[in-house]
N, C-alpha and C positions, 0 to 999 in steps of 0.2 A: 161714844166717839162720833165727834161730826162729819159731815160727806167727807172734806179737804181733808182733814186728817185719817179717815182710811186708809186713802191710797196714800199719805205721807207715810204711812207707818208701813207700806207695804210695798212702796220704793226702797223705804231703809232697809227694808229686811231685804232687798234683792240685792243692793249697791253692797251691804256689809259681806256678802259671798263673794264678792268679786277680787279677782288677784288683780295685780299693778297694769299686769298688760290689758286685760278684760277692762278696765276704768278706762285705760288711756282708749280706749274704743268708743265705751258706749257711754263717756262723762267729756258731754261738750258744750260750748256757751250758747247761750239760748241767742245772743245777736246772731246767730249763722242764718245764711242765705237757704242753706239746704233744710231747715225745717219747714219750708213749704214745699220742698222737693219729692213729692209722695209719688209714688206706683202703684198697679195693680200686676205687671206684669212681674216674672220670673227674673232673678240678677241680683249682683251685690249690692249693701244698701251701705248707708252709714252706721255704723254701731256695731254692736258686739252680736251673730249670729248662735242659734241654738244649739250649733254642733261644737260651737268652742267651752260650751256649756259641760258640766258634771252633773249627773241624774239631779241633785238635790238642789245644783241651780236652776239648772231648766225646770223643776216643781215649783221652783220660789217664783220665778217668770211665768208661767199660768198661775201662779195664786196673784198675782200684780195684774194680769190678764181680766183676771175675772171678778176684781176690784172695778174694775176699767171700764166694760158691759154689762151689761145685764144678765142675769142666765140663760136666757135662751139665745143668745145672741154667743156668748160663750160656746154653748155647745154648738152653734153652728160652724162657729169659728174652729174647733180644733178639729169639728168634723171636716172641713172644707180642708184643715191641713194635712188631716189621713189621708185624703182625697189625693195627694201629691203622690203617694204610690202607687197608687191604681193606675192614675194619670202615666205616671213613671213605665211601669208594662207595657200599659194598650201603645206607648210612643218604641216597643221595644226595648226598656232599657237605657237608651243612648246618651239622655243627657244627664251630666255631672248635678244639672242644679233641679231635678224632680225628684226630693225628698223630704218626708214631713219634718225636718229638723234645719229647713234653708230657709229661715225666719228669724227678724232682727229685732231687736231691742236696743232702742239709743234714748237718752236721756237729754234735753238741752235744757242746761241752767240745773239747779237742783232743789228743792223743797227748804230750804234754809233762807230764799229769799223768792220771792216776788218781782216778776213773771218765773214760771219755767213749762215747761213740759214733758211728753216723750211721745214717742211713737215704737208701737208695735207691727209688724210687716214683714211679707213677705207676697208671694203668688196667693192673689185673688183675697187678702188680706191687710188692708189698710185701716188703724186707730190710729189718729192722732189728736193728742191732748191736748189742752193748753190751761192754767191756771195764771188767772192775775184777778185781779180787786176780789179777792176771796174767791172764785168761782170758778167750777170744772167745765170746759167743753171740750166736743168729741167728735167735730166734725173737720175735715169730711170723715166719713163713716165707711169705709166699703166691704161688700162680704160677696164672694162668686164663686162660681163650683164648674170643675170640669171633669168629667163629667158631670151634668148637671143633675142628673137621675143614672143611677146604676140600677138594673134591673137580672131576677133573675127568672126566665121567661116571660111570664106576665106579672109578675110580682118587685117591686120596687123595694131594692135591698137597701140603698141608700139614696138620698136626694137634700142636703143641706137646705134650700130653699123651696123646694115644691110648697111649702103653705102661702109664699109672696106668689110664685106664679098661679096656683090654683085662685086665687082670691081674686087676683086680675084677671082672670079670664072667666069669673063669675060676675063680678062687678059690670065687666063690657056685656056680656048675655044678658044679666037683668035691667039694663038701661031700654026704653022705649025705641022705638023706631027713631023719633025725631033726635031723641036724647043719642043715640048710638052715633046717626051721620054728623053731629057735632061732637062727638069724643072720638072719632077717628079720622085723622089729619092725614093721613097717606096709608093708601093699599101697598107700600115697601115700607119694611122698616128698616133704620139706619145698622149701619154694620158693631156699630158697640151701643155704648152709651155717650150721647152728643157732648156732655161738658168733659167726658177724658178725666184725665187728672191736669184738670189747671189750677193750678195754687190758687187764682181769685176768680171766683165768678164776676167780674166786671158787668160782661153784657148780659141780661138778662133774657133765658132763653123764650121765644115765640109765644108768646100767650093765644094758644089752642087748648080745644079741651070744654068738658060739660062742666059748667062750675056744682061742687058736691053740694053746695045750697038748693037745687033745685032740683037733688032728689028726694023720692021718700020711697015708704015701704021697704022691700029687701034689697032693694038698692041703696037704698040709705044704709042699713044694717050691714050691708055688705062692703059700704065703702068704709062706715065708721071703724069696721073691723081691720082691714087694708090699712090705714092709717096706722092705726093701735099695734099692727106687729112693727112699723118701723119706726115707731116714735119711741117703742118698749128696748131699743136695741140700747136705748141708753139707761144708765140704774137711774132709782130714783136719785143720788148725789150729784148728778151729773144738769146742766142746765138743757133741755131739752129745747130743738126749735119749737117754733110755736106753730101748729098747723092750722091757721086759720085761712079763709078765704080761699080755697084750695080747688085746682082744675083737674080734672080727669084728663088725661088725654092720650090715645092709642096708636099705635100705626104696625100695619101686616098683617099677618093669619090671626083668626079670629078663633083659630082650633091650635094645639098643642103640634107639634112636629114638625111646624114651618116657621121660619123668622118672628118674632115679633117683638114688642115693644111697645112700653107704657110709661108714664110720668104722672106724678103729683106735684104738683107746682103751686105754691102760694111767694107772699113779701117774701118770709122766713124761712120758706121750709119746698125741697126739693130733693125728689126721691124720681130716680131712674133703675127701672128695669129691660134689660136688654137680651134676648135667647136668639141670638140669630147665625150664630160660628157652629163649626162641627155639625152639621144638620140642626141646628135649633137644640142642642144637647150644652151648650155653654153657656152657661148664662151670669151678669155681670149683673150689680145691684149697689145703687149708693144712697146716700142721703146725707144734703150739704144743708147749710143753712148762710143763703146767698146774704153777701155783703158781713156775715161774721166769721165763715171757716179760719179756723186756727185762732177763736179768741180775737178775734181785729177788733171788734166793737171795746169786749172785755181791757185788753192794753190800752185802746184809746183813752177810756176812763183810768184806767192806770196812771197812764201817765201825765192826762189832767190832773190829776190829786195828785201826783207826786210833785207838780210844776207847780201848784197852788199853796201846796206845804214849804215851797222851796220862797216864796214870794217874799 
């Protein structure tokens, strides 16, 4: 079975458990405005949520989940959504929407024709799909964790991403002297991540940062590895950006427990980390592929061929 058809077969198998009301939610037409309407934050979304779900739907929705990602990327993901209870205690209890089951599922368009997609989402949880001219994309991508490291005394019981922060903050230590005061853009770092969720990256963020061409040794090892965990977040079915030409670039503490923040930046491919909320304990992570998120390139060509067939 080929990429596109995986996840076709594995949409039908989530759409075919859906009752009338649970459709009229999460089956809507792909022209909508709101499928670039993404969050990181906690709220109701568009689509059908996992607490209106029955144990055997909500399973068919992580097997559709983990068609979608990678594996490791999966597991971070439902771990980041256990994460919702914890979170749910340390806040007391109070709020209605800190539960690992306040996560949405909407479908626009359907696998019967060309374009469509979905989005999976919730807190600190954003996939969004897109398939046209045969081809799956996955960006933007977001995975975040609050707490970002749960510890029990000195021992780290849980930590969704600690392999992306640990790598970054190896990557900036094995850079030179010279290499470091050009990979570090500001002694503060910014309060989240600078693109947010904007549907388009239009402007292209600041070009700072040590370009990864001009390292070597375990820096180079160290970077090529940093790369490789977030370029892995997508399966191999999935059209990956292309990290070429790609900058380093840091800003704040250079040690763990104070703000900081790092980016990879190339044409294609832009990945933000951000730990600066909650004492440096929150930390926010994405990877867009500027000028294509949500398949823009993909429909372009789309709908050249469907214009040229029409001719």
């Amino acid at each position: 079975m080929g990429a596109v058809e995986r996840l076709v077969s594995a949409v039908g198998e989530f759409v075919d458990t859906l009752d009338d009301t649970q459709r009229h939610r999460a089956l809507l037409p792909f022209d909508r405005a709101d499928r670039r309407r993404w969050a990181y934050t906690a709220g109701d979304r568009t689509g059908v949520p996992l607490w209106m779900l029955s144990r055997s739907q909500t399973k068919t929705a992580f097997r559709l989940l983990a068609v979608l990602v990678g594996p490791a990327a999966f597991a971070r993901a439902t771990a980041i959504m256990a994460l919702e209870d914890v979170l749910d205690q340390l806040e007391g209890g109070r709020s209605e929407r800190r539960h690992s089951r306040d996560y949405w599922l909407v479908l626009f368009g359907l696998p019967t024709a060309e374009p469509w997609g979905l989005r999976f989402e919730g807190h600190h949880v954003s996939v969004n799909a897109t398939v046209a001219a045969g081809e799956l994309t996955l960006t933007p991508l977001f995975l975040g964790a609050n707490p970002a490291t749960v510890r029990d005394g000195d021992q780290v019981v849980l930590a969704p991403l600690q392999i992306e922060e640990r790598l970054g903050f190896e990557l900036v230590h094995s850079l030179s002297v010279e290499q470091r005061s050009t990979a570090v853009f500001s002694e503060q770092a910014p309060a989240d991540i600078l693109t947010r969720n904007q549907p388009r990256l239009d402007k292209p963020l600041e070009s700072v940062g040590v370009p990864l061409s001009v390292l070597s040794g375990g820096a180079a090892i160290t970077a090529a590895e940093l790369v490789r965990i977030y370029v892995d977040r997508f399966p191999d079915m999935a059209r990956r950006p292309v990290a070429d030409d790609l900058r380093f670039g840091w800003a704040g503490a250079l040690e763990p427990g104070t703000g900081h923040y790092y980016r990879l930046a190339g044409p294609r491919f832009l990945v933000e980390l951000d730990n600066t909320q909650n004492g440096a304990n929150h930390v926010h992570t994405v990877v867009r592929d500027p000028g294509a998120d949500f398949g823009e390139d993909l429909l372009a060509a789309h709908y050249r061929s469907r214009h040229a067939g029409s001719a």
